[in-house]
LUMZAPA-170739 format. One record per residue: residue number from 1; z, x, y of N, C-alpha, C in turn. Coordinates in Angstrom, 2 decimals. Layout:
! LUMZAPA-170739
{atom NUM; {Z; X; Y}; {Z; X; Y}; {Z; X; Y}}
...
! end
This chain:
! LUMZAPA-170739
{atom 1; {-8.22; 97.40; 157.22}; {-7.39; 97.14; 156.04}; {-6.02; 97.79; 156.21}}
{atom 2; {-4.67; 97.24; 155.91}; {-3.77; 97.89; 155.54}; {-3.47; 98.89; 154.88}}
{atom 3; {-2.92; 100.03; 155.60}; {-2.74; 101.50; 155.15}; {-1.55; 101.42; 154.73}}
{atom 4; {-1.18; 102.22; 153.49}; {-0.18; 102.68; 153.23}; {0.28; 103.32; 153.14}}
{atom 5; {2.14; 103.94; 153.65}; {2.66; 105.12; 153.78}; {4.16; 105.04; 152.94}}
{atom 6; {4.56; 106.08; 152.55}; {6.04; 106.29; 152.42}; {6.67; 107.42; 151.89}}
{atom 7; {7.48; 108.12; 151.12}; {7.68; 109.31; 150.98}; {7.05; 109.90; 150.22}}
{atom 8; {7.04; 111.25; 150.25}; {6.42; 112.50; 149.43}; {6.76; 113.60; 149.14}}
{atom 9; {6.56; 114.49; 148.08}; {7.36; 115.97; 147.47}; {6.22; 116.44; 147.29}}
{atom 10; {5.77; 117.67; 148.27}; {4.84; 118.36; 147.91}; {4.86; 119.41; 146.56}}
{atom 11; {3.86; 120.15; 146.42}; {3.65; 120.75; 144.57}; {5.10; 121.90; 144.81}}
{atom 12; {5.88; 121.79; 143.93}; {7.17; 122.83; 143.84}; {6.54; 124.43; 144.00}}
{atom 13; {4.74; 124.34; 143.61}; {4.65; 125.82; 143.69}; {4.30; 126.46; 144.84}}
{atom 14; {4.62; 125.55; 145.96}; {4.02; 125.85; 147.34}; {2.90; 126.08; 147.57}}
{atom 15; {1.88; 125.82; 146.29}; {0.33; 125.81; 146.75}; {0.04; 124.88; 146.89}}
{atom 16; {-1.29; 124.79; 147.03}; {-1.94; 123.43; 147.10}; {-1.98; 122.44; 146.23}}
{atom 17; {-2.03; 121.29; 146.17}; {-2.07; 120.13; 144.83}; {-3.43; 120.37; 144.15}}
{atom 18; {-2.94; 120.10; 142.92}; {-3.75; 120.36; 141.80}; {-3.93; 118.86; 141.23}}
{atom 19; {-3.03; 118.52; 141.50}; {-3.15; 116.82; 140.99}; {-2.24; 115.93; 141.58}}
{atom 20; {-2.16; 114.83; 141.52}; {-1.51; 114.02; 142.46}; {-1.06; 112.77; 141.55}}
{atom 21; {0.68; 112.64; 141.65}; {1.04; 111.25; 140.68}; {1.74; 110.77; 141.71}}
{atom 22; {0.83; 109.09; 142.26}; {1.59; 108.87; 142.63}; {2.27; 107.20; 142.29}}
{atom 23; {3.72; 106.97; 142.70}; {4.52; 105.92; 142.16}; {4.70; 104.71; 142.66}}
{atom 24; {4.74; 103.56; 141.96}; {4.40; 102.30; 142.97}; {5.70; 101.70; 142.58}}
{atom 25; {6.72; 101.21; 143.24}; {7.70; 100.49; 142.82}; {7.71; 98.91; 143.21}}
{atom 26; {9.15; 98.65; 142.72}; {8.99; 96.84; 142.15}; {9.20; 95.97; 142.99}}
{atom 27; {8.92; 95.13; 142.60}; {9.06; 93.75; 143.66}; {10.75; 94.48; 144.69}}
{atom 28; {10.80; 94.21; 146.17}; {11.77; 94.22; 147.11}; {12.06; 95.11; 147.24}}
{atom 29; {11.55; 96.64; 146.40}; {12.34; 98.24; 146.63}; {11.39; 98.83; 147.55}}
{atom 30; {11.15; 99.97; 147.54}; {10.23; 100.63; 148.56}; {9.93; 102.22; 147.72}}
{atom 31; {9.36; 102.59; 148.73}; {9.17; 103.74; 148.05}; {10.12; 105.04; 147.83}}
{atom 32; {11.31; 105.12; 148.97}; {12.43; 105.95; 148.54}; {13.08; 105.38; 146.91}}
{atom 33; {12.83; 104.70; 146.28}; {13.44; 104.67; 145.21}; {12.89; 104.94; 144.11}}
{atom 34; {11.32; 104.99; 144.03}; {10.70; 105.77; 143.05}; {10.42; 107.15; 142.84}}
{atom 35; {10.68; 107.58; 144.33}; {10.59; 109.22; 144.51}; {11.64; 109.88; 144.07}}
{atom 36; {13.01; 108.83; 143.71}; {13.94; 109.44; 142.87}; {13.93; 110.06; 141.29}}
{atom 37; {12.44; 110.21; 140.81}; {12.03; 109.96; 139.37}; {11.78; 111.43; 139.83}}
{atom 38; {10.95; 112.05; 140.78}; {10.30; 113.35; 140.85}; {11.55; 115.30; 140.66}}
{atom 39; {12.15; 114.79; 141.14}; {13.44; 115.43; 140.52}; {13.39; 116.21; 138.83}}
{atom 40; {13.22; 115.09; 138.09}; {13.27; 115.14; 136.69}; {11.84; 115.83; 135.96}}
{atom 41; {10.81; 115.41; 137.02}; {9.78; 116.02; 135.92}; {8.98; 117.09; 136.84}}
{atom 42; {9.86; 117.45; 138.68}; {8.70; 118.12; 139.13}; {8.92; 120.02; 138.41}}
{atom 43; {9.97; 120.44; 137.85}; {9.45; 121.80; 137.23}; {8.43; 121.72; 136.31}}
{atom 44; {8.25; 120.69; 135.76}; {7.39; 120.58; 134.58}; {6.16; 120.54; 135.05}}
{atom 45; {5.38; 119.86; 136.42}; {4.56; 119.87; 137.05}; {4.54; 120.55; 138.26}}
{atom 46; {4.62; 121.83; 138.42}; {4.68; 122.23; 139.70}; {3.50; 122.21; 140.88}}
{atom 47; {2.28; 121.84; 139.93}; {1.62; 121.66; 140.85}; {0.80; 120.65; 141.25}}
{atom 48; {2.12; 119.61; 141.32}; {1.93; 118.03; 141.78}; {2.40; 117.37; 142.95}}
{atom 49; {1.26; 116.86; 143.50}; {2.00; 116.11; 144.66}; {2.39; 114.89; 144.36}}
{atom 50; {3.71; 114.79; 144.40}; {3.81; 113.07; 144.66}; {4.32; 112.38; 145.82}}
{atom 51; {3.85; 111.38; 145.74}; {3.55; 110.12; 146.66}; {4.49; 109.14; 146.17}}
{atom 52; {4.94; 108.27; 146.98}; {5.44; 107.02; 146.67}; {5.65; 106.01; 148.02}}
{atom 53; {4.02; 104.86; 147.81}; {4.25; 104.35; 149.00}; {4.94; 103.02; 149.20}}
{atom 54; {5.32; 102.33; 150.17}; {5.74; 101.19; 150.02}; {4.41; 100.11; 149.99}}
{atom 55; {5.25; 98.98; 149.87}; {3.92; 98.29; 149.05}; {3.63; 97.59; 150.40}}
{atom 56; {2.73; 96.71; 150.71}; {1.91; 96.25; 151.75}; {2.89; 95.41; 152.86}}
{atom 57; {3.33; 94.41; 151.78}; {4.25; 93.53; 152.73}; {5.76; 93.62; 152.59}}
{atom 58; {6.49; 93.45; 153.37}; {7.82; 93.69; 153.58}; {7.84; 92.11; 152.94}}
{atom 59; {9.15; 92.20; 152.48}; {9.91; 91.27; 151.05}; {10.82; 90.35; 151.89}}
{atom 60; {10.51; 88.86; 152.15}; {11.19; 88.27; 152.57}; {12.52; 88.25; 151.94}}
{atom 61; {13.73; 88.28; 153.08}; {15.27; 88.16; 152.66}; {15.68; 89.45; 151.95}}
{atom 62; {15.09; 90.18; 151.82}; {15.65; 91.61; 151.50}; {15.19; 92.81; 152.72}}
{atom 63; {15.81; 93.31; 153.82}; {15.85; 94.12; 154.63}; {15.43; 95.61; 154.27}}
{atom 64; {14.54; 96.78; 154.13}; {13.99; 97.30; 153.67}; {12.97; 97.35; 152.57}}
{atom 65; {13.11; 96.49; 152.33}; {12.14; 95.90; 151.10}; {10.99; 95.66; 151.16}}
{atom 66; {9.88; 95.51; 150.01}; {8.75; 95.63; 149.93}; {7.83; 94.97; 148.86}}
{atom 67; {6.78; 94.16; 148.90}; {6.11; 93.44; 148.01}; {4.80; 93.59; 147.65}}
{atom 68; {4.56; 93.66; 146.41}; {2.87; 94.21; 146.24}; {2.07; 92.56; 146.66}}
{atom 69; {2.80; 91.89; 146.60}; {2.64; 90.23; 146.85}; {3.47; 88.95; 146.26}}
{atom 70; {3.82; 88.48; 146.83}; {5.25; 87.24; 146.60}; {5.27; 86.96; 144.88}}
{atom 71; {6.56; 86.91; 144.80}; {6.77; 85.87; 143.27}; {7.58; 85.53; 143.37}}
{atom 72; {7.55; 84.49; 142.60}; {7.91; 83.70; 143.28}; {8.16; 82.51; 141.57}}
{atom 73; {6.97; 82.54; 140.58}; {6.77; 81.73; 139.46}; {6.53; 82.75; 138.44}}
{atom 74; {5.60; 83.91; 138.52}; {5.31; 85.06; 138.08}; {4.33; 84.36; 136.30}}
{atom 75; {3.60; 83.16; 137.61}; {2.73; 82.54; 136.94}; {1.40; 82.93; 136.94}}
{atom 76; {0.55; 83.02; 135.64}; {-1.02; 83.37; 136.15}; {-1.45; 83.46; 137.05}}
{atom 77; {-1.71; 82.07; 138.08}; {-2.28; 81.74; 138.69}; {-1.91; 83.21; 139.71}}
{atom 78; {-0.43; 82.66; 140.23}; {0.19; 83.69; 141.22}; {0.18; 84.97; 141.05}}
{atom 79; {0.01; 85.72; 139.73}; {-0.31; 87.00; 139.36}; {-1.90; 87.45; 139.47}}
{atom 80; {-2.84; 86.30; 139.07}; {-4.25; 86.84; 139.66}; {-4.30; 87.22; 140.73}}
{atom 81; {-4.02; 85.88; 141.87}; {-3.99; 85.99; 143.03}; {-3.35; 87.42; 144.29}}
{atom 82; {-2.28; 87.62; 143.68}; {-1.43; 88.54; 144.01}; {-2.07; 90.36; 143.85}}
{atom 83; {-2.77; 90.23; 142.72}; {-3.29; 91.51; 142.08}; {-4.24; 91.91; 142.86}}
{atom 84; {-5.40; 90.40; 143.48}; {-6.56; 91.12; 143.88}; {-6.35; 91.06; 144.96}}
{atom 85; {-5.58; 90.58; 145.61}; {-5.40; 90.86; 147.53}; {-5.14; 92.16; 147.70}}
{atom 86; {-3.96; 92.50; 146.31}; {-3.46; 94.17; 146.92}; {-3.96; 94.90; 146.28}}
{atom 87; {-4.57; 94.83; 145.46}; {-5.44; 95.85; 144.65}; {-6.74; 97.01; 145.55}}
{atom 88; {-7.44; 95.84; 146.42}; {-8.31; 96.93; 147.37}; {-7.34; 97.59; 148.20}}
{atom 89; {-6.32; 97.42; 148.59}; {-5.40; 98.78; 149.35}; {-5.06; 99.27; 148.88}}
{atom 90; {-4.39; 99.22; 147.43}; {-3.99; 100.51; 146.89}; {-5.68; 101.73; 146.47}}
{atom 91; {-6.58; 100.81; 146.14}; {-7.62; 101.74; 145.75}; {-8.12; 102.49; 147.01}}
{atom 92; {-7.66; 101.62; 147.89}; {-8.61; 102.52; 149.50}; {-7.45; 103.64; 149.47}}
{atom 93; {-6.39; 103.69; 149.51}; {-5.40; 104.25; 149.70}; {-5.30; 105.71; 148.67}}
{atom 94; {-5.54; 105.15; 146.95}; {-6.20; 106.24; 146.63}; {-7.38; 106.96; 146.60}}
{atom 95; {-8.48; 106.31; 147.11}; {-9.55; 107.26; 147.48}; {-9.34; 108.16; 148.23}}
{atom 96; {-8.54; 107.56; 149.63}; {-8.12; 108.83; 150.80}; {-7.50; 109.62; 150.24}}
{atom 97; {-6.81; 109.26; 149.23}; {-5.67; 110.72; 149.17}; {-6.44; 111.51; 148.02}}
{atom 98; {-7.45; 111.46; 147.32}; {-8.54; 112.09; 146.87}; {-9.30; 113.30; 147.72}}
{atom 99; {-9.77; 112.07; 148.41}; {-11.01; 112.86; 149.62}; {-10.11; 114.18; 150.01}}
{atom 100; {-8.59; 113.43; 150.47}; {-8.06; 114.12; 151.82}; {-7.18; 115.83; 150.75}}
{atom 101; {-7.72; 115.91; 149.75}; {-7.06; 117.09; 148.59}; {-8.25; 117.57; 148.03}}
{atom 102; {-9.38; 117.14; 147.97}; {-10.71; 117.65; 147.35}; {-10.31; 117.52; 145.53}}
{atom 103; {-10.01; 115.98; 145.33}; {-9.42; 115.82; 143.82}; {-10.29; 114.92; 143.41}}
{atom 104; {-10.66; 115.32; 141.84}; {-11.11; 114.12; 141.53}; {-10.20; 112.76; 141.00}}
{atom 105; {-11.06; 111.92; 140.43}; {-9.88; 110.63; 139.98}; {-9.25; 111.32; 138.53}}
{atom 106; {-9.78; 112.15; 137.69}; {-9.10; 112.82; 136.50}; {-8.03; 113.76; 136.75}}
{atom 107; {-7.56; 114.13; 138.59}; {-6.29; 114.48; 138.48}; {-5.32; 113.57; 139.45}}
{atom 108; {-5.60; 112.60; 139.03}; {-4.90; 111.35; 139.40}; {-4.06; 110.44; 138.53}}
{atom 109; {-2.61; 110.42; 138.57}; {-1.88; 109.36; 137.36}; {-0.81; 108.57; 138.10}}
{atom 110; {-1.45; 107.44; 137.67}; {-0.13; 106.35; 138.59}; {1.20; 106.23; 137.60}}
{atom 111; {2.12; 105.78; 138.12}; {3.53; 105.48; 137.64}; {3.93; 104.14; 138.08}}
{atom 112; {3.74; 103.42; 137.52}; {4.34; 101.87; 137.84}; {5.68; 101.57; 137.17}}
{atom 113; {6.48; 100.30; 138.18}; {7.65; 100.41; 137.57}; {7.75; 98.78; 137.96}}
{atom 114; {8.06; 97.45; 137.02}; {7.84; 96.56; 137.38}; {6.57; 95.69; 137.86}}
{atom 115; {6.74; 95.19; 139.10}; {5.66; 94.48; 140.15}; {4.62; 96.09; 140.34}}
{atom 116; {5.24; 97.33; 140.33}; {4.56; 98.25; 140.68}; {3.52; 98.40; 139.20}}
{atom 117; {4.32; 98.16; 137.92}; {2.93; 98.51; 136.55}; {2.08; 97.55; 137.09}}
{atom 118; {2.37; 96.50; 137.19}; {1.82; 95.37; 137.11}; {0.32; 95.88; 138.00}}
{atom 119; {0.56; 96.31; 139.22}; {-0.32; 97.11; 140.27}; {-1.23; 98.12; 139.68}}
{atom 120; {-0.29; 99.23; 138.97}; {-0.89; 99.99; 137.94}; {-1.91; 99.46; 136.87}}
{atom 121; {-1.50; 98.97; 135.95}; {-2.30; 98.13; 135.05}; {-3.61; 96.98; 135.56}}
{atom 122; {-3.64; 97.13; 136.53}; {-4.51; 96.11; 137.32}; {-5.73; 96.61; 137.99}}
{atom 123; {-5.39; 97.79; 138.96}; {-6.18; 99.09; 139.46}; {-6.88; 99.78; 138.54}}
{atom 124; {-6.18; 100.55; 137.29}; {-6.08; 101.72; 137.05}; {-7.61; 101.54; 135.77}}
{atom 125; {-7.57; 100.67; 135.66}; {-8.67; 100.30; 134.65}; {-9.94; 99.71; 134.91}}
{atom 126; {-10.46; 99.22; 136.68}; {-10.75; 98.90; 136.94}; {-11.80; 100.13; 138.28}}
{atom 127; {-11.23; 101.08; 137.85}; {-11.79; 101.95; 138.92}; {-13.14; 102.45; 138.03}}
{atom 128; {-14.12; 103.07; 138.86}; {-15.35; 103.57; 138.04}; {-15.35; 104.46; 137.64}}
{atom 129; {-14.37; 105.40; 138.29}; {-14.30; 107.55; 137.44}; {-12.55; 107.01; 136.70}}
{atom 130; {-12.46; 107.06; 135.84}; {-11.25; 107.02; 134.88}; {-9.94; 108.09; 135.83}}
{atom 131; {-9.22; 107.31; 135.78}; {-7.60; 108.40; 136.35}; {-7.26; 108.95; 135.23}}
{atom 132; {-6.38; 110.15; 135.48}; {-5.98; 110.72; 134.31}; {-4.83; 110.21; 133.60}}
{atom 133; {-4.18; 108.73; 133.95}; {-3.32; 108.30; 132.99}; {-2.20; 107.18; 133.86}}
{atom 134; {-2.05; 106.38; 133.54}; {-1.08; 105.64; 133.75}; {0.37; 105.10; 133.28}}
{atom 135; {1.11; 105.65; 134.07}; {2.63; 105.20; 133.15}; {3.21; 103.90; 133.98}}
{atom 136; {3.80; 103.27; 132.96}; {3.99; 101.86; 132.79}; {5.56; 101.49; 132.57}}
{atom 137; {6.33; 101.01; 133.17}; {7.47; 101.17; 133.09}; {7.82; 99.84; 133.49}}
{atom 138; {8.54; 98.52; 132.83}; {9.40; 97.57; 132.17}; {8.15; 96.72; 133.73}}
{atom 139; {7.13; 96.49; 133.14}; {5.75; 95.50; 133.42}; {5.41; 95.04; 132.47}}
{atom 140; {4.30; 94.23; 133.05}; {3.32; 93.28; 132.25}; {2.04; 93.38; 132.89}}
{atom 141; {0.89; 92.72; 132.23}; {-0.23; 92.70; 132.87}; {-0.04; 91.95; 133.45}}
{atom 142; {-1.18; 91.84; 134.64}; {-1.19; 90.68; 135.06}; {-2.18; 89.14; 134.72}}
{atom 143; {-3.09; 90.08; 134.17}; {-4.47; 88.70; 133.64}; {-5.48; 89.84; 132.63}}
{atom 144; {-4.66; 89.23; 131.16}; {-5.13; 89.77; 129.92}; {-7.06; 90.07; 130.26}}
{atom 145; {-7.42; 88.61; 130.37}; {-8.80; 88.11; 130.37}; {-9.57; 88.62; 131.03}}
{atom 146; {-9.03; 88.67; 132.54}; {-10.00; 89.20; 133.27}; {-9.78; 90.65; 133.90}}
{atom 147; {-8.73; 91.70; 132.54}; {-8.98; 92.77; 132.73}; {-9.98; 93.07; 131.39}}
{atom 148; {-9.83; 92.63; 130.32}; {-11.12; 92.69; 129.56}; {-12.58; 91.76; 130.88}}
{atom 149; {-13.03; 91.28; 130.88}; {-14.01; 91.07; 131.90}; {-14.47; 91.88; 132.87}}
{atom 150; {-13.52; 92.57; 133.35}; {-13.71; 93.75; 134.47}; {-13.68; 95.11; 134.26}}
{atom 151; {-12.61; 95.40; 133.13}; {-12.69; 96.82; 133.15}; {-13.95; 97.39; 133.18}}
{atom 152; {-13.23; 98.96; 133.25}; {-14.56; 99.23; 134.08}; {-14.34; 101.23; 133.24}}
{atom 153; {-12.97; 101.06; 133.19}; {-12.47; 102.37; 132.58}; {-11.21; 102.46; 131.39}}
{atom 154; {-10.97; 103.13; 131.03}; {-9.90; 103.61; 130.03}; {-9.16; 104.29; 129.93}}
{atom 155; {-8.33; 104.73; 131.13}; {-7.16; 105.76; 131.49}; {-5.98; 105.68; 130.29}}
{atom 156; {-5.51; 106.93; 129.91}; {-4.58; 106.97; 128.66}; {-3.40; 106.25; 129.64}}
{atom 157; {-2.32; 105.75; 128.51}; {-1.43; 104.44; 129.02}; {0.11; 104.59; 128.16}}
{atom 158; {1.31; 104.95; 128.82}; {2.51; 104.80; 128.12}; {3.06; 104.02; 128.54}}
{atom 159; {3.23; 103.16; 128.04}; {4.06; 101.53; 128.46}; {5.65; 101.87; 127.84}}
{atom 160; {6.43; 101.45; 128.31}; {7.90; 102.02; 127.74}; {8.71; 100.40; 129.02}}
{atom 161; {9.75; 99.65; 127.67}; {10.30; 99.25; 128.21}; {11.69; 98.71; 127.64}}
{atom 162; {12.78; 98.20; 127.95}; {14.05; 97.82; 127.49}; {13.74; 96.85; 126.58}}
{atom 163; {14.82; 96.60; 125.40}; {14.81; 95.27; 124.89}; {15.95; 94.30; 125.29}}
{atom 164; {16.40; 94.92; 126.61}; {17.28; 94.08; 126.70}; {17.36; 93.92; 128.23}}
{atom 165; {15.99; 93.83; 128.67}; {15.26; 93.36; 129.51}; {15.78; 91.91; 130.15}}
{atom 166; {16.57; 91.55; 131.62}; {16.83; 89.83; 131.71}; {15.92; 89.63; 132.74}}
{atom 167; {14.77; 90.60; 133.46}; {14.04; 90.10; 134.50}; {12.64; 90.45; 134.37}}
{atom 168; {11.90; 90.89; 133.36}; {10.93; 90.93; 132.71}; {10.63; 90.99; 131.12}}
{atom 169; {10.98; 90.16; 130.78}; {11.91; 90.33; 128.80}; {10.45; 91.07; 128.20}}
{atom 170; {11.18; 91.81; 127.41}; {10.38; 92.59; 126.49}; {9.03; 92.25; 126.13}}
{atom 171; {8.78; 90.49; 125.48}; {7.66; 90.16; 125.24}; {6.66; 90.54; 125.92}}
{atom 172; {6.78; 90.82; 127.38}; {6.01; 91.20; 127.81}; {5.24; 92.90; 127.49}}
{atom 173; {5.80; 93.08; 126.92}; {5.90; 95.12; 127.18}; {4.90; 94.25; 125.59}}
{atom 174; {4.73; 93.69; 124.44}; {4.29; 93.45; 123.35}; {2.99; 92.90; 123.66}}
{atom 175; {2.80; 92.18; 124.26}; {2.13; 91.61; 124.82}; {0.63; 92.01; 125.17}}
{atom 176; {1.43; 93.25; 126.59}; {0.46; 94.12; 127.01}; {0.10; 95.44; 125.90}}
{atom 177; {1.17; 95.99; 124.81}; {0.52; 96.27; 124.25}; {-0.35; 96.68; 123.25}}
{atom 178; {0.07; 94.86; 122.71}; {-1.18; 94.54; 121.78}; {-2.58; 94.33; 122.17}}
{atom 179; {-2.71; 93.66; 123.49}; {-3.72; 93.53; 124.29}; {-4.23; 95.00; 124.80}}
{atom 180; {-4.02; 95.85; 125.20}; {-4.16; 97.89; 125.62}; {-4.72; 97.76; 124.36}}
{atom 181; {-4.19; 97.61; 122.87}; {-4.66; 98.40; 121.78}; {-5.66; 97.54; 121.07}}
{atom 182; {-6.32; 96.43; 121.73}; {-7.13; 95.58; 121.46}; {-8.68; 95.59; 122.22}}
{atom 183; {-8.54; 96.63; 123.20}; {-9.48; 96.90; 123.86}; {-9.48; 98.45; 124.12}}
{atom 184; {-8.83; 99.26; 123.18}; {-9.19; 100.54; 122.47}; {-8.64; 101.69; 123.96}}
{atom 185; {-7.48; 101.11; 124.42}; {-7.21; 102.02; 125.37}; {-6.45; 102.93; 124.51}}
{atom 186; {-6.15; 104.69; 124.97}; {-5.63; 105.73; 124.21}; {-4.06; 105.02; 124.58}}
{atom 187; {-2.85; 104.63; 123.83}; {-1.91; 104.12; 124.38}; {-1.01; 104.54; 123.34}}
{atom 188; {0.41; 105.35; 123.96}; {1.31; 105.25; 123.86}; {2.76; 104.40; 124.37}}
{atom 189; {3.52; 103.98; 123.30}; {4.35; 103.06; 123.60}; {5.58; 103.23; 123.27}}
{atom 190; {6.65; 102.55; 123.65}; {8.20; 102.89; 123.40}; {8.79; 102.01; 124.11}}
{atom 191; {9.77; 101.05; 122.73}; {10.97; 100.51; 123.60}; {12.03; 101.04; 123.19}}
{atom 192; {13.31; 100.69; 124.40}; {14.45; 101.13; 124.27}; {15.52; 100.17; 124.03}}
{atom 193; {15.97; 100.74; 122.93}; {17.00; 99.93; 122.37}; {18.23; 99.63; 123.63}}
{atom 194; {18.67; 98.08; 124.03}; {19.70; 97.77; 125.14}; {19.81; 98.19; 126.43}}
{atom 195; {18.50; 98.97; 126.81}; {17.91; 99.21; 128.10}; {17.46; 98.01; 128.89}}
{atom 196; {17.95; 97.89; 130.35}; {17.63; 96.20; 130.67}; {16.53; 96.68; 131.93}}
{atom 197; {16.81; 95.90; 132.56}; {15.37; 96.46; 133.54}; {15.58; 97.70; 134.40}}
{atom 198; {15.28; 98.65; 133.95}; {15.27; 99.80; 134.38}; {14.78; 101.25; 133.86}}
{atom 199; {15.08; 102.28; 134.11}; {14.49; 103.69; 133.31}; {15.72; 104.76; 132.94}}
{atom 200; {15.61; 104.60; 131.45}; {16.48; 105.69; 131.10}; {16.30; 107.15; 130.72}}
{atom 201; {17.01; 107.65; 129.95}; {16.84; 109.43; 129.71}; {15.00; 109.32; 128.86}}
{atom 202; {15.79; 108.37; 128.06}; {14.19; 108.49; 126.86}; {13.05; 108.52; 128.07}}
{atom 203; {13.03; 107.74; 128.96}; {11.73; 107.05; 129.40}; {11.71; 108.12; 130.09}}
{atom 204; {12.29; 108.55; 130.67}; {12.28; 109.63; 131.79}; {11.04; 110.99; 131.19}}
{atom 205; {11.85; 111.43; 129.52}; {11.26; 112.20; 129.06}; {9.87; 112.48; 128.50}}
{atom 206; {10.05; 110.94; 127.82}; {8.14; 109.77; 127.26}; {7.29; 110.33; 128.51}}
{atom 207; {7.57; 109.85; 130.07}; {6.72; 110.00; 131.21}; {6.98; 111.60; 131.78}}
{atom 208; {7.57; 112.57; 131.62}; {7.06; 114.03; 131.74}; {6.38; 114.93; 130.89}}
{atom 209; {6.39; 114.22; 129.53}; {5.41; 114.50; 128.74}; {4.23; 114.00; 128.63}}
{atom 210; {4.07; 112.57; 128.53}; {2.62; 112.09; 128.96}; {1.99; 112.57; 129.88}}
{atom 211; {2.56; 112.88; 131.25}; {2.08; 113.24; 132.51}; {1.83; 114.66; 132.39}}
{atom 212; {2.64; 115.58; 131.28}; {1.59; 116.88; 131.23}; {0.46; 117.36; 130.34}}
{atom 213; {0.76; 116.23; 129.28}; {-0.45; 116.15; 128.44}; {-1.95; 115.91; 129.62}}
{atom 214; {-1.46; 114.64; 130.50}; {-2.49; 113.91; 130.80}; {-3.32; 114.80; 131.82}}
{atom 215; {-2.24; 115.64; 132.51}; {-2.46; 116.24; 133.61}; {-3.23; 117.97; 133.20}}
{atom 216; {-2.80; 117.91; 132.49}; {-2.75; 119.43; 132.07}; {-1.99; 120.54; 132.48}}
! end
């Protein structure tokens, strides 16, 4: 199976990890661009490792780039499809980095951002020991239906996204979470007023607080 690698900031307290968040970014970026988030919240967590890998396949027509799987229509069909090809590598990927820290999945919290929630929200509910939390950043689900059908767990969930969103419009962020609060996930939410696809101060702050609630 395809392994995945890309950058990392070990725990600021120079000990060993205590917990591990790590970040999946969006359709064509890689993982140097989500590791730009760790900056902001690693005093608050000092004793976190994060991770941020690139996603499986390199992104046609964009040169460094990276795809959890093509879109192309960012149609059902292509979003089922897409979810479960890459879904067993990211989970093999976090088991190792479990095993390889002596962690369980409760000090484990993903950070999705885009194509990367989308990854998040897809995995994270679907694993059998619950993660300690998932942050969700200007995504959507990918298949309402057959994450009710499958889940399997209930990781706490902060979805946070722009309303002025032109490459994943807001509806979506409503969407997912009326559907989260319809199947009794612990979920916090927040949009940002004229925020377009991206992460601002608010969101920044929403996800270093969730992540130390979640984390402890």
């Amino acid at each position: 199976m395809t392994t995945l690698n890309g950058p990392m900031v070990p725990p600021a307290s120079g000990g060993p990890a205590k917990a591990i968040v790590v970040l999946l970014h969006g359709y064509g970026s890689n993982g140097d661009d989500l590791i730009g988030l760790v900056p902001y919240w690693q005093a608050a967590l000092p004793d976190v490792l994060f991770l941020s890998p690139n996603a499986p396949q390199p992104c046609p027509g964009v040169p460094g780039g990276y795809q959890w799987w093509p879109l192309q229509t960012l149609s059902l069909a292509e979003r089922q499809a897409g979810a479960r090809s890459a879904g067993p590598i990211l989970d093999a990927f976090l088991d190792g980095l479990l095993a390889q820290h002596g962690l369980s999945n409760d000090r484990l919290a993903l950070v999705g951002f885009s194509q990367g929630t989308m990854m998040a929200l897809h995995v994270g509910p679907r694993r059998i020991n619950p993660l300690a939390g998932v942050v969700a950043y200007s995504g959507m689900l990918t298949d309402e239906a057959g994450l009710e059908a499958e889940i399997k767990t209930r990781p706490p969930v902060l979805l946070v996204h722009g309303d002025a969103d032109a490459t994943l419009e807001v509806g979506h962020f409503h969407h997912a979470k009326a559907a989260l609060e319809r199947l009794n996930f612990d979920l916090t939410a927040h949009v940002s007023p004229g925020l377009g696809h991206g992460i601002d101060a608010v969101g920044l702050k929403l996800g270093e607080t969730f992540l130390k609630r979640v984390l402890g």
